[in-house]
VEXVO-148352 format. One record per residue: residue in one letter; x negated, y, z of N, C-alpha, C in turn. Coordinates in steps of 0.02 Angstrom, whole numbers, padded with zeros to 5 digits, always signed. Layout:
! residues N
aXYZXYZXYZ;...
! end
This chain:
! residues 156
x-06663+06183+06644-06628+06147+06695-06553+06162+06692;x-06527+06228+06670-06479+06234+06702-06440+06222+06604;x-06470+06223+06577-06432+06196+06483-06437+06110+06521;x-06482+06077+06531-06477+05988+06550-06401+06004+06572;x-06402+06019+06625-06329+06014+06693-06274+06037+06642;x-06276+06103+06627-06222+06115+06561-06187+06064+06517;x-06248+06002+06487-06234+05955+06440-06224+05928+06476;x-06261+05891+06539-06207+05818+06572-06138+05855+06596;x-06131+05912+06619-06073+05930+06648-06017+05926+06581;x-06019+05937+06520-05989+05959+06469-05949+05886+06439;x-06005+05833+06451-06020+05765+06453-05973+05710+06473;x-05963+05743+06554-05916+05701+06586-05839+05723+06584;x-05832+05794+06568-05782+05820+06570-05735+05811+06489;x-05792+05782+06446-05742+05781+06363-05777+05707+06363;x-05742+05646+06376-05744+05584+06374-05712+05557+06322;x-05653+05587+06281-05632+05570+06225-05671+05569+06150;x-05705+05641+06177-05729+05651+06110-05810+05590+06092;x-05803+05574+06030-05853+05514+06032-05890+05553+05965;x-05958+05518+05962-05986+05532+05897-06000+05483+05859;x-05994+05411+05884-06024+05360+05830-05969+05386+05782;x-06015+05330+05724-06011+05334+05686-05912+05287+05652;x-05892+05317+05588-05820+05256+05580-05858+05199+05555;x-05794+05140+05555-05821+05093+05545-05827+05080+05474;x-05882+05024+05471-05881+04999+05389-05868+04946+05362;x-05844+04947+05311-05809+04900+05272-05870+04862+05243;x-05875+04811+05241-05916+04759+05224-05890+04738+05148;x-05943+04754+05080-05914+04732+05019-05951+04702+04966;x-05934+04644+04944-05860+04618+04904-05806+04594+04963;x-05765+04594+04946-05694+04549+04985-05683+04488+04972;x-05697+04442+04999-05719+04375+04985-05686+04362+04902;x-05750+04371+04856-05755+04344+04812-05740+04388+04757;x-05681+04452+04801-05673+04492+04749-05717+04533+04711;x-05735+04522+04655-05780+04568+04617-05779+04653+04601;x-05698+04657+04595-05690+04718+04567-05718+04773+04639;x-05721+04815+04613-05752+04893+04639-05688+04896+04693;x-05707+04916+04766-05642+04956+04799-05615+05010+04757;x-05545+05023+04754-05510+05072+04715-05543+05150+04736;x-05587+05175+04795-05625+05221+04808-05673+05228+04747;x-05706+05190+04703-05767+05193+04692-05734+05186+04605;x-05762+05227+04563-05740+05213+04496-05786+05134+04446;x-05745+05116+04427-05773+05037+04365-05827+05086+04318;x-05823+05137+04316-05860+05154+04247-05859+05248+04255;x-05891+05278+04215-05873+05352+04195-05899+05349+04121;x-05842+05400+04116-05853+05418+04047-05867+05505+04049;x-05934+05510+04031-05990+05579+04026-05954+05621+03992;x-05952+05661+04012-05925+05717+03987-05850+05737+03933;x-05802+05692+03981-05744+05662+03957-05712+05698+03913;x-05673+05694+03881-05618+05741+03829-05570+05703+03810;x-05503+05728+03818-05446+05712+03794-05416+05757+03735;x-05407+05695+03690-05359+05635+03703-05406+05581+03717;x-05385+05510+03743-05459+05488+03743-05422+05402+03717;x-05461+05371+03671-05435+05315+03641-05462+05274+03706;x-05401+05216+03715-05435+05158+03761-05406+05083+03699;x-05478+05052+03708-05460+04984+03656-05455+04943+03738;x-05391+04897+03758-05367+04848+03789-05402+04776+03752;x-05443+04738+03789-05463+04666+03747-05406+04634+03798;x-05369+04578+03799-05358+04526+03831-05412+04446+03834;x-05431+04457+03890-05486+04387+03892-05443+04360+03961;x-05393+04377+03979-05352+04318+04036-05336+04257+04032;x-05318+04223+03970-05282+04168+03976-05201+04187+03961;x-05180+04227+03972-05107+04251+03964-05088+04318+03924;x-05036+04283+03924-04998+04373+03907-04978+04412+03922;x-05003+04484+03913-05000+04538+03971-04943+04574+03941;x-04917+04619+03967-04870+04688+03964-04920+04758+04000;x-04885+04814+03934-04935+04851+03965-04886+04912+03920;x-04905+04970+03969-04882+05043+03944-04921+05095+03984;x-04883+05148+03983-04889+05214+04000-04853+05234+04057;x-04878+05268+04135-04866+05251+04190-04793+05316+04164;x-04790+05363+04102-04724+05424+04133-04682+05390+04075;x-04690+05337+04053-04638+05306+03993-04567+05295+04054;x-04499+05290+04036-04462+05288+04078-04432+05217+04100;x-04408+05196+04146-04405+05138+04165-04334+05094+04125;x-04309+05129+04051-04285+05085+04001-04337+05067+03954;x-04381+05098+03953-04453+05070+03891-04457+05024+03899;x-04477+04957+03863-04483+04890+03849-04560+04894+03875;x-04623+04860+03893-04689+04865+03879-04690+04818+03820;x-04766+04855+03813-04788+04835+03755-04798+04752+03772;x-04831+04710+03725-04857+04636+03736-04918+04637+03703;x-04978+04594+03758-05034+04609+03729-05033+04526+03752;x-05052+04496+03659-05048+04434+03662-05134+04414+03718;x-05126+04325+03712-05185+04316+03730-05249+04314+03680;x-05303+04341+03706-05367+04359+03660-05340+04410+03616;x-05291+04477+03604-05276+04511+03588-05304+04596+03592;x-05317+04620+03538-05339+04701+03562-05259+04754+03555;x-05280+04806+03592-05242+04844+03581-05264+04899+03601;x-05250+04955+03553-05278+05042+03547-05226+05087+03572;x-05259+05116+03659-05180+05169+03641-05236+05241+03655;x-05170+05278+03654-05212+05367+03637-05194+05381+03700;x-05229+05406+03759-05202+05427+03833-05223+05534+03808;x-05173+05555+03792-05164+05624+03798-05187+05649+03866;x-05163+05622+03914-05157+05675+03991-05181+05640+04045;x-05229+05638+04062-05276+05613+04106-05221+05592+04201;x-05176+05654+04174-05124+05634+04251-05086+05572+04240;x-05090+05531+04187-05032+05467+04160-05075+05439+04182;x-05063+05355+04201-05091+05304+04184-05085+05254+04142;x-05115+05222+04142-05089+05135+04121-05092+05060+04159;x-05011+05047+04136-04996+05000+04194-05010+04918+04143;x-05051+04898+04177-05041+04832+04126-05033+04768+04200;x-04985+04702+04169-04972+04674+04207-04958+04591+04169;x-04943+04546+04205-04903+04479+04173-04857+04494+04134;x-04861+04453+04067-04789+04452+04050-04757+04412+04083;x-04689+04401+04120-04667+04378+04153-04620+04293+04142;x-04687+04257+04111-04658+04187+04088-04688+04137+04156;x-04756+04176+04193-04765+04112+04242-04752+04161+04320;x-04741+04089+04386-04706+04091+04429-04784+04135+04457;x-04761+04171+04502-04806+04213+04541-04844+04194+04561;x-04845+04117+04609-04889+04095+04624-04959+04074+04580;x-04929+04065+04510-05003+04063+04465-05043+04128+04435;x-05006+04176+04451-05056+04235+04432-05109+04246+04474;x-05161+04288+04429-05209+04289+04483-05219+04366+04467;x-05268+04413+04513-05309+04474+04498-05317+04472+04444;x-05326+04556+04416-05355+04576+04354-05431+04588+04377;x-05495+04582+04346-05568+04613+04351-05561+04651+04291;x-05585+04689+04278-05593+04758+04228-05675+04779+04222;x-05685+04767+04153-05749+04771+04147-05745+04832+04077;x-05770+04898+04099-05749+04941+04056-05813+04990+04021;x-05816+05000+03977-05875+05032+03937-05850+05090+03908;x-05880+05135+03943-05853+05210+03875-05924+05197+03808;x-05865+05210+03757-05900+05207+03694-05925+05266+03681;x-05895+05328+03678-05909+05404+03677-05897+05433+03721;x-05875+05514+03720-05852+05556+03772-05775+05541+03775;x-05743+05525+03714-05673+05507+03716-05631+05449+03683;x-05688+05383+03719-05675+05345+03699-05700+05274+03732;x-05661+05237+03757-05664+05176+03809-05645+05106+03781;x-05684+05061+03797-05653+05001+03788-05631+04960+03867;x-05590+04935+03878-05554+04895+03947-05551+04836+03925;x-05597+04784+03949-05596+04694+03950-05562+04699+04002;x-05512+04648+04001-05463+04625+04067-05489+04545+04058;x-05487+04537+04130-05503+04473+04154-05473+04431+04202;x-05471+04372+04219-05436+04363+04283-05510+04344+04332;x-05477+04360+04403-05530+04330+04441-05509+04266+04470;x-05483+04216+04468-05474+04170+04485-05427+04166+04555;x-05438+04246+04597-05417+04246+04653-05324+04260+04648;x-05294+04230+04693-05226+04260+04676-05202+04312+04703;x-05149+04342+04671-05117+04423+04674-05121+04432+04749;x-05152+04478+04756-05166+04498+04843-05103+04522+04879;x-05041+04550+04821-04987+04575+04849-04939+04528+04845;x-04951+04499+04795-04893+04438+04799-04820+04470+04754;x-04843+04524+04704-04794+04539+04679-04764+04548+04611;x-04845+04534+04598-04838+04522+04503-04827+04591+04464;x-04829+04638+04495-04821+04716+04452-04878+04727+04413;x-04941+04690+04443-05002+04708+04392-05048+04751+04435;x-05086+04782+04377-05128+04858+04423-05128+04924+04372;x-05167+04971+04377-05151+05026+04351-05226+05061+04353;x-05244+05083+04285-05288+05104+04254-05285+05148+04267;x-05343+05216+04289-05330+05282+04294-05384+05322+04267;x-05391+05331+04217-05443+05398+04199-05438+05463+04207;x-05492+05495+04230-05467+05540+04286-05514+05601+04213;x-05479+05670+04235-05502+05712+04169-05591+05706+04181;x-05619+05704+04254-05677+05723+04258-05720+05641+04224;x-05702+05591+04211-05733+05547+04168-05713+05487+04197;x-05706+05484+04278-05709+05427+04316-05645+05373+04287;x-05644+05313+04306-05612+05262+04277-05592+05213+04340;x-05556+05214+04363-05533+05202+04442-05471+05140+04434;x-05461+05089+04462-05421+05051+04467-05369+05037+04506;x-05313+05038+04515-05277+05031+04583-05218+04979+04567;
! end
């Protein structure tokens, strides 16, 4: 009896404190396919660097693409359309930034989808795709590849 009275008394007196539960995010995002940036596209088992990534282009366009600590006079690379390209990611803290090449007006770009396969322990292939949906930011910078040392393959 006197633990009951304890808890309602304890009860009325801490009214802030709540226990449900946070709220949840309901997913895909209309239409969007790709993974929330929480959740990795892929892992690669038992990862090791250096780790080769082959880039396919299946967009429709031509991309630009580098290395997130290259300095901001570096040219990017050009990854034609239906084009491969091999780079060597040394340091799992870099990324890669791939984006439009900058010949169409913003309004026609759309999302990247990333459909990614590790081939080995140190070694990935990245299909880029468009999703039809347009750039959610409205800013045309692209997105950014992240392989993380522990295998994961994360998009942002």
């Amino acid at each position: 009896m006197k633990l009951a009275a304890l808890i309602s008394l304890t009860t009325l007196l801490t009214p802030g404190i709540s226990h449900a539960s946070p709220p949840v995010v309901s997913l895909p995002l209309q239409g969007i396919a790709q993974e929330p940036a929480w959740l990795p596209i892929a892992i690669v088992k038992q990862a090791t660097f250096p780790m080769t990534v082959e880039l396919v282009n299946e967009t429709g366009a031509t991309l630009e693409y580098g290395f997130t600590d290259n300095p901001l006079s570096t040219v990017p690379n050009t990854l034609p359309i239906s084009g491969k390209a091999t780079l060597v990611l040394t340091d799992p803290e870099i990324n890669i930034s791939i984006s439009y090449k900058s010949t169409l007006p913003n309004s026609e770009l759309g999302q990247f989808k990333f459909a990614a396969t590790p081939l080995s322990k140190n070694s990935v292939q990245l299909i880029i795709r468009q999703t039809g949906e347009p750039d959610r930011q409205g800013d045309a910078i692209g997105q950014v590849v992240n392989i993380q040392k522990t295998g994961g393959i994360f998009i942002y």
